[in-house]
C-alpha positions as a Python dict, from the first residue, in 0.01 Angstrom:
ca = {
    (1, 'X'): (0, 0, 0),
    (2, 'X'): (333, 22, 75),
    (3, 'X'): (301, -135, 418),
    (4, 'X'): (174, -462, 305),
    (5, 'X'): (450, -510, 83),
    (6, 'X'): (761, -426, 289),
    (7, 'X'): (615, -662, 523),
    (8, 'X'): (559, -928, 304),
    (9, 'X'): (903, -902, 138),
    (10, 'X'): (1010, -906, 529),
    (11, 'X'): (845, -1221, 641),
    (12, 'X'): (946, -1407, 269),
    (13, 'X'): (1311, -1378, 439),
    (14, 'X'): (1188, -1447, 784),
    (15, 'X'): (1297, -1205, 937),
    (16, 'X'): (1181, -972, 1245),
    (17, 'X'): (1112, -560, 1235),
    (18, 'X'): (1442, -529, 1415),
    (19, 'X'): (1641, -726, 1150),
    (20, 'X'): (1546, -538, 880),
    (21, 'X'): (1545, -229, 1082),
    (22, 'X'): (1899, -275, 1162),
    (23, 'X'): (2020, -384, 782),
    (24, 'X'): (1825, -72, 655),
    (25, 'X'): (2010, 108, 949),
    (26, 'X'): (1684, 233, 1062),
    (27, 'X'): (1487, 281, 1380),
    (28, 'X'): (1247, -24, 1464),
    (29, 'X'): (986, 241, 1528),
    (30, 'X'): (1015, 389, 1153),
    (31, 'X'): (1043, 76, 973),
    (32, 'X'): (712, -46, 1221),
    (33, 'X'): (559, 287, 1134),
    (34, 'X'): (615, 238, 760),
    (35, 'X'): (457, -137, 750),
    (36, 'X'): (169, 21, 970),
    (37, 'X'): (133, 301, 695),
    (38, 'X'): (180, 551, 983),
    (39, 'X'): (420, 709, 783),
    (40, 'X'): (522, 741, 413),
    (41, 'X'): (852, 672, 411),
    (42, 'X'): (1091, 967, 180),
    (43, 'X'): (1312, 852, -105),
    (44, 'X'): (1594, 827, 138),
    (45, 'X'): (1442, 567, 369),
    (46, 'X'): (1252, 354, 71),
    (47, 'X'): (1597, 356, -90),
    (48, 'X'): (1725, 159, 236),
    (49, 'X'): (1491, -71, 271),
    (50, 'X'): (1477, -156, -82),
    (51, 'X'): (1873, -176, -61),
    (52, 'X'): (1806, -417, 282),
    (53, 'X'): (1551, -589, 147),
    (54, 'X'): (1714, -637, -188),
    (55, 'X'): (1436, -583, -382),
    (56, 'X'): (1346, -313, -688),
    (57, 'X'): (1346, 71, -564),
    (58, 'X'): (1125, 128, -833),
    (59, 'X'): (810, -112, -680),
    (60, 'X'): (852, 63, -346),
    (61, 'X'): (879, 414, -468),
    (62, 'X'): (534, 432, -690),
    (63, 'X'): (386, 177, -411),
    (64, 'X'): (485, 522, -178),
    (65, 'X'): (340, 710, -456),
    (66, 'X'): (-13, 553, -479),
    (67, 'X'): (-37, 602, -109),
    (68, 'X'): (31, 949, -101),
    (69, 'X'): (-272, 986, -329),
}
């Protein structure tokens, strides 16, 4: 799910919720919320992280997708 990989990309840079909350200029409790697949994150927000993360748009947006099935 989308959770697992957001925080996997995460941790492969070492970083904390906050720091990739704050380069995604996000809230910690949305970016938390998405890795906890609380929440499925819209195009705007996956677009962020992807952009903060610097990884393909594409893998988050149809790992959003399956989710929402």
């Amino acid at each position: 799910m989308i959770g697992e990989i957001i925080k996997k990309k995460r941790a492969e840079k070492g970083w904390t919720i906050k720091q990739l909350a704050e380069k995604a200029e996000l809230s910690i409790v949305q970016v938390n919320n998405v890795e906890l697949n609380k929440n499925k994150p819209n195009t705007k927000t996956l677009l962020k992280l992807a952009t903060a993360l610097d990884c393909d748009y594409e893998e988050l947006y149809l790992a959003a997708e399956q989710g929402r099935k």
